[in-house]
PADREN-71425 format. One record per residue: chain; x, y, z of N, C-alpha, C in turn. Coordinates in steps of 0.2 Angstrom, whole numbers, padded with zeros to 4 digits. Atoms other than C-alpha are relative to their C-alpha. Layout:
<r "A"; <X; Y; Z>; <X; Y; Z>; <X; Y; Z>>
...
end
This chain:
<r "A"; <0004; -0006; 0000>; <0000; 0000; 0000>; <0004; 0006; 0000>>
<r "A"; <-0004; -0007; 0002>; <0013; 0013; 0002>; <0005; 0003; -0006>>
<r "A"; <-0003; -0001; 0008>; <0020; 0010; -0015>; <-0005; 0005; -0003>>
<r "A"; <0003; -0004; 0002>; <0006; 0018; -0020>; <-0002; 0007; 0001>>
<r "A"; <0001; -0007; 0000>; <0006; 0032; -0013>; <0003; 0008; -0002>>
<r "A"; <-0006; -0006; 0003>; <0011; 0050; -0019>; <0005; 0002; 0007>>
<r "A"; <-0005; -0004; -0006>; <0028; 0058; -0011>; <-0004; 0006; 0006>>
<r "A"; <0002; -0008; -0007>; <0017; 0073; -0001>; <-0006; -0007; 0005>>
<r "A"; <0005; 0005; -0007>; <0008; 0056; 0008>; <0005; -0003; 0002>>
<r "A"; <-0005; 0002; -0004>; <0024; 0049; 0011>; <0004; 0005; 0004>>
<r "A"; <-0003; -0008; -0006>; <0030; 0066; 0017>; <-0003; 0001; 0007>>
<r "A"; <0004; 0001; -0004>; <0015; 0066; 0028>; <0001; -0006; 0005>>
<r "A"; <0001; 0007; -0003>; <0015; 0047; 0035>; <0008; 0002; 0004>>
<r "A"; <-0006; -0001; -0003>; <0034; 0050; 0037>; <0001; 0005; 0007>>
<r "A"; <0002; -0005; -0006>; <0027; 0065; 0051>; <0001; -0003; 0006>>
<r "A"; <0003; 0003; -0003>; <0019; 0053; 0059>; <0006; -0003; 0006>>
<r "A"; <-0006; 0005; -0006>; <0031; 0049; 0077>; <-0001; -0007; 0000>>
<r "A"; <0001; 0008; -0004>; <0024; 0032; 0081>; <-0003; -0003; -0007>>
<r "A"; <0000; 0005; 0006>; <0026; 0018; 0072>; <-0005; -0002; -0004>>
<r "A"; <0008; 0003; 0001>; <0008; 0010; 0073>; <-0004; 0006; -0003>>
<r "A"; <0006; -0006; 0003>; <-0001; 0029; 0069>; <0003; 0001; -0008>>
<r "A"; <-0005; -0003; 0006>; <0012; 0030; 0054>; <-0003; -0007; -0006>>
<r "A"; <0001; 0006; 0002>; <0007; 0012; 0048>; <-0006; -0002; -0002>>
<r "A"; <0007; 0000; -0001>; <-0012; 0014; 0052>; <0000; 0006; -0006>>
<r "A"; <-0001; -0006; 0003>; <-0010; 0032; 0042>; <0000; -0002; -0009>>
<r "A"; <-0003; 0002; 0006>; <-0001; 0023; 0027>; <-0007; -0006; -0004>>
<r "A"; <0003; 0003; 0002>; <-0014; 0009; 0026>; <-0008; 0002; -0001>>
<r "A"; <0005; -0004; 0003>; <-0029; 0021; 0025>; <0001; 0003; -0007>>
<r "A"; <-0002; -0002; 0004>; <-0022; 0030; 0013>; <0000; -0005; -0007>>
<r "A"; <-0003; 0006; 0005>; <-0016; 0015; 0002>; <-0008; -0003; -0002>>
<r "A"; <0007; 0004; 0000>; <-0033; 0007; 0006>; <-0004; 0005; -0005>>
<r "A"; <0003; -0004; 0003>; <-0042; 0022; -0002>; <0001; 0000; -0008>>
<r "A"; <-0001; 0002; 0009>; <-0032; 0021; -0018>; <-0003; -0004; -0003>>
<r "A"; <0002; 0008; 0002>; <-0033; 0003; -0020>; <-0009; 0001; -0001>>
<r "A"; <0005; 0000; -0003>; <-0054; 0006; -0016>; <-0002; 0004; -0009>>
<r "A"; <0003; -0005; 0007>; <-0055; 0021; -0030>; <0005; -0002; -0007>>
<r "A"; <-0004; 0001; 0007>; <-0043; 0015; -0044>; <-0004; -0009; -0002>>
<r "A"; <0003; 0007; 0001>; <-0054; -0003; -0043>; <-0008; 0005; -0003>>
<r "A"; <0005; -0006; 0003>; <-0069; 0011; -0045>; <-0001; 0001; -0007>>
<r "A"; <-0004; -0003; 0009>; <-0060; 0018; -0062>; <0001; -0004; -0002>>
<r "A"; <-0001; 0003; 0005>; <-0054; 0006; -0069>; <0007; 0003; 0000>>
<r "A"; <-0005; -0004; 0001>; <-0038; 0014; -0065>; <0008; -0003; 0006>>
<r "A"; <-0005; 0001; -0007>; <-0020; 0012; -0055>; <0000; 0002; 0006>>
<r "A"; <0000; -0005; -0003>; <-0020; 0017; -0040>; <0005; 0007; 0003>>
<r "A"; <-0005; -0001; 0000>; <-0004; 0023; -0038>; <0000; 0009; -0004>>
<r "A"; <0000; -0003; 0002>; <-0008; 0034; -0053>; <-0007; 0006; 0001>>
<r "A"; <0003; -0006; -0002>; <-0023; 0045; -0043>; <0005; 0004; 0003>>
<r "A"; <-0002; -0006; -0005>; <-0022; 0062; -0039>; <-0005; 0004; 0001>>
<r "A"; <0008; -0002; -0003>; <-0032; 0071; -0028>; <0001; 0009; 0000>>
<r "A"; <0001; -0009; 0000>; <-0036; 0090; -0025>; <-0003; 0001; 0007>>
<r "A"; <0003; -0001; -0008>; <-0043; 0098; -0010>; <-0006; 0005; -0003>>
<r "A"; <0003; -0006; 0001>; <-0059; 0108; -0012>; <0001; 0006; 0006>>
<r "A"; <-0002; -0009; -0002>; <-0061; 0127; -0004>; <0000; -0002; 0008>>
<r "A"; <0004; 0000; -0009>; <-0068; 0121; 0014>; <0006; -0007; 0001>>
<r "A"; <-0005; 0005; -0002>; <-0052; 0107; 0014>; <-0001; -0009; -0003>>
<r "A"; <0002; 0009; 0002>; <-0061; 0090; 0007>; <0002; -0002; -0004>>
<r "A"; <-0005; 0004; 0005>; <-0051; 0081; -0004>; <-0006; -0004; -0005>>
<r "A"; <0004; 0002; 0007>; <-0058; 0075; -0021>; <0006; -0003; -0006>>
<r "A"; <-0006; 0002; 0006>; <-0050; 0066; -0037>; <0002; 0007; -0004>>
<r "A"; <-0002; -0004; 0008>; <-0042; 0079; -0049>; <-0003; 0000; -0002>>
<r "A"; <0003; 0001; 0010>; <-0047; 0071; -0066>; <-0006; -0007; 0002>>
<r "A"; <0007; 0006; 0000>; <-0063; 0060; -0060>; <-0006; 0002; 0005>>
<r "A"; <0006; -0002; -0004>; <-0081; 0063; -0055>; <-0001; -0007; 0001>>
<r "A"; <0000; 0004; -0004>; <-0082; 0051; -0040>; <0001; 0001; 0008>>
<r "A"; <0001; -0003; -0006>; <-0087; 0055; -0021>; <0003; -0006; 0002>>
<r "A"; <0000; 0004; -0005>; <-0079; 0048; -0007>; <0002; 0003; 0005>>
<r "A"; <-0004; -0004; -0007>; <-0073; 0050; 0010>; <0003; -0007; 0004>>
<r "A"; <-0003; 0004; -0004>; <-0064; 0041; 0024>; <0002; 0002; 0007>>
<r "A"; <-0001; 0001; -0008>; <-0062; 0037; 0041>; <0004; -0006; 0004>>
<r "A"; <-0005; 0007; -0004>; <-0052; 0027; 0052>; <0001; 0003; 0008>>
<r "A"; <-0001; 0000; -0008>; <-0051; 0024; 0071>; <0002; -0006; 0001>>
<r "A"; <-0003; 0007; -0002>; <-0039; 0011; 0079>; <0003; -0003; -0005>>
<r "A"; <-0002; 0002; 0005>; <-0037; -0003; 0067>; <-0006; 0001; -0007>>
<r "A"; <0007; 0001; 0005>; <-0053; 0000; 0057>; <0000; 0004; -0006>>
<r "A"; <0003; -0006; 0004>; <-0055; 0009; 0041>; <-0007; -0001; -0004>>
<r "A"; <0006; 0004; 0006>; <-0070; 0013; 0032>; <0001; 0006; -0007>>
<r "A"; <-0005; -0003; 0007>; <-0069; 0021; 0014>; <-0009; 0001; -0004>>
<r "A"; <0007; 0001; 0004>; <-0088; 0027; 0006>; <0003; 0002; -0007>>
<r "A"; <-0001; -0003; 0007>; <-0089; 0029; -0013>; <-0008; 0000; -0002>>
<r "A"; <0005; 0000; 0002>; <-0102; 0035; -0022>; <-0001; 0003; -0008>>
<r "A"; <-0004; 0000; 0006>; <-0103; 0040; -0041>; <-0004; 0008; -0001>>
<r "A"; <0000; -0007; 0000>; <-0111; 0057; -0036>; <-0003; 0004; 0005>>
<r "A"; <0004; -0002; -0007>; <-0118; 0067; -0023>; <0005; 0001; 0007>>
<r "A"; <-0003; -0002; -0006>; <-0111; 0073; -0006>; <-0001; -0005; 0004>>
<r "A"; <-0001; 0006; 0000>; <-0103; 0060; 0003>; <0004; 0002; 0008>>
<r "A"; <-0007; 0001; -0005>; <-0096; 0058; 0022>; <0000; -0006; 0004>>
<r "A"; <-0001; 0006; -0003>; <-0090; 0044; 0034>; <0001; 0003; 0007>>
<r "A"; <-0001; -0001; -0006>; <-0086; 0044; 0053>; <0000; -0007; 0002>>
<r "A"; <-0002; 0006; -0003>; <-0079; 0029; 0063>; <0002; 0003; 0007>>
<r "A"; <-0003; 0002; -0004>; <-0076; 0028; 0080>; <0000; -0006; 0005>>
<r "A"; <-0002; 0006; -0006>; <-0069; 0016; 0094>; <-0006; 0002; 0005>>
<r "A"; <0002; 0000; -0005>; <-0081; 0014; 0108>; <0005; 0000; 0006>>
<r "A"; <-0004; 0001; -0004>; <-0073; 0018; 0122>; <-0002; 0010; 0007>>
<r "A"; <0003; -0006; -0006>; <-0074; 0033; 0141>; <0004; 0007; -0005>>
<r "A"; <-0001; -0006; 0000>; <-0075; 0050; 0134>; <0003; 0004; 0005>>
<r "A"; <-0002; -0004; -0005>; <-0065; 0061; 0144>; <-0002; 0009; -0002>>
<r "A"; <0002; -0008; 0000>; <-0074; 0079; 0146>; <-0007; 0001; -0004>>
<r "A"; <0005; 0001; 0002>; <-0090; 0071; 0137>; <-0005; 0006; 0000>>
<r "A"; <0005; -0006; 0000>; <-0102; 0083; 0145>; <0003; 0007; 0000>>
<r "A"; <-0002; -0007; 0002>; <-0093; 0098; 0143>; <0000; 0001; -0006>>
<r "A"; <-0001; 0000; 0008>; <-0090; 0093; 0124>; <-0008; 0001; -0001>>
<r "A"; <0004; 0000; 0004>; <-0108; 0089; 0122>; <-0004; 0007; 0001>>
<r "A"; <0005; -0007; 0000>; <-0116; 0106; 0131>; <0004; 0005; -0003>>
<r "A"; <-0001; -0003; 0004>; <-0104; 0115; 0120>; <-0003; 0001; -0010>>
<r "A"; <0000; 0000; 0008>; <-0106; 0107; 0103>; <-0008; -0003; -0002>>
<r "A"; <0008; 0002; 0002>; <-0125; 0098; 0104>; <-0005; 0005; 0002>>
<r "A"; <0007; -0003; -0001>; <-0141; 0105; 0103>; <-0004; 0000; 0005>>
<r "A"; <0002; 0002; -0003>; <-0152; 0106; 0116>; <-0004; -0005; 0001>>
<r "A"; <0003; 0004; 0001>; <-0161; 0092; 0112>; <0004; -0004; -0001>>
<r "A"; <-0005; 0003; 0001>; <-0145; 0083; 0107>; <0002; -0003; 0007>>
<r "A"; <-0002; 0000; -0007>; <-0138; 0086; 0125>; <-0007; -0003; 0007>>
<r "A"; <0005; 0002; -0002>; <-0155; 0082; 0133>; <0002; -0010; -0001>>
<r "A"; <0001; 0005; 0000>; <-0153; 0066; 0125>; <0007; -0007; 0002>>
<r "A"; <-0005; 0002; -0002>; <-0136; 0063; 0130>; <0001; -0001; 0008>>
<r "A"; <-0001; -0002; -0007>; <-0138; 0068; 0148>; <-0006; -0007; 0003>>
<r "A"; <0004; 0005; -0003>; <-0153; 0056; 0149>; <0000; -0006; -0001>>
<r "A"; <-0003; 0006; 0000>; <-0144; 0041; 0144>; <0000; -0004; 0007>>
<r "A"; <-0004; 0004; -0007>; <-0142; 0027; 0159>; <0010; 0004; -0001>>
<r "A"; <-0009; -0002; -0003>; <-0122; 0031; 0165>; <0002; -0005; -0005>>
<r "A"; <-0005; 0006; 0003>; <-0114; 0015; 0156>; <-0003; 0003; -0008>>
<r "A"; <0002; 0000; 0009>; <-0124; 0020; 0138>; <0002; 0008; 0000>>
<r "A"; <-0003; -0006; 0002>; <-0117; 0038; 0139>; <0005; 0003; -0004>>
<r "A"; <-0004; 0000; 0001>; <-0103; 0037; 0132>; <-0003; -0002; -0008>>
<r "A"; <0003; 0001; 0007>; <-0110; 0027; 0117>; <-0004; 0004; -0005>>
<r "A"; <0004; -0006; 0002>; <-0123; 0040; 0116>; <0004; 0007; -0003>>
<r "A"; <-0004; -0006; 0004>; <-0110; 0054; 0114>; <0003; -0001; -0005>>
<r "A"; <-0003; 0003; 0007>; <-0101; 0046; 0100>; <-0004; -0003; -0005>>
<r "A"; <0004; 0000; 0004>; <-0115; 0040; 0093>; <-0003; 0007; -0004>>
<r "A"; <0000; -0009; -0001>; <-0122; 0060; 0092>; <0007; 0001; -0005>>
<r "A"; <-0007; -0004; 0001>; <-0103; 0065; 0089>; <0002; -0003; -0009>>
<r "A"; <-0002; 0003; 0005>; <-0100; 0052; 0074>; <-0006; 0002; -0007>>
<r "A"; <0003; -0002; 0005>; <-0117; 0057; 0063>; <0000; 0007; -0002>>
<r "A"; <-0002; -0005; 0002>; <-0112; 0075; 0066>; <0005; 0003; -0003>>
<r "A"; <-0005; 0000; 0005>; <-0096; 0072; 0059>; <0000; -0001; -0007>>
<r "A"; <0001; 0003; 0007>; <-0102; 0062; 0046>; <-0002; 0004; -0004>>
<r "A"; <0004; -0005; 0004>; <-0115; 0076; 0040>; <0007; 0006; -0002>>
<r "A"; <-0004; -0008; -0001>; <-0100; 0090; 0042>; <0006; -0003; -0007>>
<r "A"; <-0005; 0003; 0003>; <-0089; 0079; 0031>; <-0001; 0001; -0006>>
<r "A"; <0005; -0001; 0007>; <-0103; 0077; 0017>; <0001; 0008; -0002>>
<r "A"; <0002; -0005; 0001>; <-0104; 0094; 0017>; <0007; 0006; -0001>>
<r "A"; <-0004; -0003; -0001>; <-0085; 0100; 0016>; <0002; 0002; 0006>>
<r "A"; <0000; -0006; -0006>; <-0087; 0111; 0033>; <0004; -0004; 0004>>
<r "A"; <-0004; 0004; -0003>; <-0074; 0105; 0046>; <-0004; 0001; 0008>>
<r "A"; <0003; 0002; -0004>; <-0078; 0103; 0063>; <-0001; 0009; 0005>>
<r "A"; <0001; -0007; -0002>; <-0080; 0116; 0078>; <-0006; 0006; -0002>>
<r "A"; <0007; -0002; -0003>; <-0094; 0129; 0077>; <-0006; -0001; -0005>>
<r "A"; <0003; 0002; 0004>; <-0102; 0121; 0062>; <-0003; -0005; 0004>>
<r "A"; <0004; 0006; -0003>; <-0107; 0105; 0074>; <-0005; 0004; 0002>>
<r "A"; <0004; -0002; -0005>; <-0118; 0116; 0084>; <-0009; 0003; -0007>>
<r "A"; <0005; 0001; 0007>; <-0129; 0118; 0063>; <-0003; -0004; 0000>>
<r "A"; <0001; 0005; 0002>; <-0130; 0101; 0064>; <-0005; -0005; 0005>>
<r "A"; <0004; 0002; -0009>; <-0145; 0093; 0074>; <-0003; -0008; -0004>>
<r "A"; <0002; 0010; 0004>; <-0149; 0073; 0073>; <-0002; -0002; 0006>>
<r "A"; <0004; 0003; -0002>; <-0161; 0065; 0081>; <0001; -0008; 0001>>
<r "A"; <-0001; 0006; -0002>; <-0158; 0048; 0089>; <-0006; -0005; 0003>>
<r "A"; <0007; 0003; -0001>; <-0173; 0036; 0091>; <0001; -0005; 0009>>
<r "A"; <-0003; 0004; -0001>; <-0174; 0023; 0103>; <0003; -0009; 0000>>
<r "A"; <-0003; 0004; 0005>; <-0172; 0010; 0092>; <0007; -0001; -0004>>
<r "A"; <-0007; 0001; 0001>; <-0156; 0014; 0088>; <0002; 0004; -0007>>
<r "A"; <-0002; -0002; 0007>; <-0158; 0024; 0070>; <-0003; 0007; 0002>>
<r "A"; <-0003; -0008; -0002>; <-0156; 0043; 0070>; <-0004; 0003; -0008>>
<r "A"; <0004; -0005; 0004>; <-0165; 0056; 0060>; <0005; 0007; -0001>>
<r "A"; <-0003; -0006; 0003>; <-0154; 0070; 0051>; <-0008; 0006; -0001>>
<r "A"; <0006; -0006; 0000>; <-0167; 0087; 0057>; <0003; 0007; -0002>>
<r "A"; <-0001; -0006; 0002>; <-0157; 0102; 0056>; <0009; 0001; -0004>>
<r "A"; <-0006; -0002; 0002>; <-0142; 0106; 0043>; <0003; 0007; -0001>>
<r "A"; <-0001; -0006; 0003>; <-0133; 0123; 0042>; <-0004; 0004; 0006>>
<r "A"; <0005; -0003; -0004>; <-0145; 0128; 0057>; <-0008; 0003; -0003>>
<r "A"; <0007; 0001; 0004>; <-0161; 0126; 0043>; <-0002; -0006; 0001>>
<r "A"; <0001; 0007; -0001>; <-0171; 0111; 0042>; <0004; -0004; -0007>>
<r "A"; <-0005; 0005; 0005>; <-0163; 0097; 0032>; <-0003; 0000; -0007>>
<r "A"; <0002; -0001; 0010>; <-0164; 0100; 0011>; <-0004; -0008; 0000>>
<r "A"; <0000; 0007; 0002>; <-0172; 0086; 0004>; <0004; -0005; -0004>>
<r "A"; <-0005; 0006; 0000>; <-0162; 0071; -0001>; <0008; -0001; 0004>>
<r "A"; <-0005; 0001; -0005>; <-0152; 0070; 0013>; <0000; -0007; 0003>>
<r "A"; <-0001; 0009; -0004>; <-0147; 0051; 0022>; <0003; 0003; 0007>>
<r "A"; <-0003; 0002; -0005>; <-0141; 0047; 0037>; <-0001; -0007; 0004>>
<r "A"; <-0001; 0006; 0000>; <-0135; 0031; 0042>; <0005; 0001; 0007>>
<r "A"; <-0004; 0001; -0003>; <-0128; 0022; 0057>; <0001; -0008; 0000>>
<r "A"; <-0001; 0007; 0000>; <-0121; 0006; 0061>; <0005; 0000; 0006>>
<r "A"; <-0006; 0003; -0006>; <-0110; -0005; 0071>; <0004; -0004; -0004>>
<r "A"; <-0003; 0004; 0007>; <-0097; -0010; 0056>; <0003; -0007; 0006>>
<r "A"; <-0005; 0005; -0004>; <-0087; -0022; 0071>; <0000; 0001; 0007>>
<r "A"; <0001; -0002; -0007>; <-0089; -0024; 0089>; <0006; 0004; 0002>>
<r "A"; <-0005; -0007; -0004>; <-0082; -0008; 0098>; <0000; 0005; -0004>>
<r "A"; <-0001; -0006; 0003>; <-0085; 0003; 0085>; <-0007; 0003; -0002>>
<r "A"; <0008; -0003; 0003>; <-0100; 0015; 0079>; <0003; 0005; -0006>>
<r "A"; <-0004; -0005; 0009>; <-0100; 0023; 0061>; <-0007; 0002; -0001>>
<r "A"; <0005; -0004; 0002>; <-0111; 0035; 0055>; <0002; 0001; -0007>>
<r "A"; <-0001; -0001; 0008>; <-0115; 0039; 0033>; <-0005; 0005; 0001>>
<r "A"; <0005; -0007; 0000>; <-0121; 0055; 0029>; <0001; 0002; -0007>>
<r "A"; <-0003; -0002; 0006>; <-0124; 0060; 0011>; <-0007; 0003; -0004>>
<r "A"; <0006; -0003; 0003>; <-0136; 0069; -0003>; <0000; -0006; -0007>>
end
């Protein structure tokens, strides 16, 4: 996988102090190629990508959505052949400063349903919450910071989540939002148009 990749991602990977984040880094990356050059019909080795204006990265010379994420050992990698595209992964695990994060960045309805979690599902709950307003933000180019607070999703308790407010308006029409549990210990969220 790191054969394929361009010198400013070797540049990058080589940043990276620790061996394991440099190797996890490498294999995202690599994986993403291999994912979209099977897409094309193309080498991987031989994409190049661009950034658009708000920082999301995009092919140069090909119209074809994707995004990516990785936590831990996990990657996930969306493709789509057009439309606005994001992913989110996280590990399950104790948030440190959870409720100070959430009555910063959640809505109050968000935070209401954070707060009224049992204690042992709060955490999940946060990261659940955290992962489909990431995924929305991603879709959307927007990076993180006081753009989440635009971002309102609805959590059932059945377990599936409703995209309500984008941009701090109601949600355009054809908008998704998806969750899951790609692997035990983790939560992933899809967000796209």
């Amino acid at each position: 996988l790191a054969a394929t990749l361009c010198p400013e991602e070797r540049s990058r990977a080589e940043a990276l102090r620790l061996p394991l984040a440099r190797a996890r880094w490498i294999a995202a990356r690599g994986l993403l190629r291999q994912v979209l050059g099977e897409h094309l019909g193309r080498d991987p080795a031989g994409l190049r990508f661009t950034v658009a204006a708000r920082g999301k990265p995009a092919l140069a010379d090909a119209e074809l959505s994707f995004n990516l994420s990785h936590s831990g050992a996990l990657v996930l990698i969306a493709v789509a052949a057009r439309g606005a595209l994001g992913v989110d992964v996280e590990g399950l695990r104790p948030v440190h400063g959870a409720a100070r994060l959430a009555h910063r960045y959640f809505t109050p309805a968000e935070y209401a349903a954070y707060a009224q979690a049992p204690g042992p599902e709060q955490d999940a709950t946060f990261l659940r919450l955290w992962t489909c307003k990431e995924a929305v933000l991603k879709a959307t180019g927007e990076g993180l910071g006081a753009a989440l607070g635009g971002v309102e999703v609805r959590l059932d308790p059945g377990g599936s989540v409703m995209l309500l407010r984008l941009g701090g308006r109601r949600t355009p029409p054809g908008w998704f939002l998806r969750v899951w549990t790609p692997r035990p210990g983790y939560l992933a969220a899809l967000a796209g148009s």
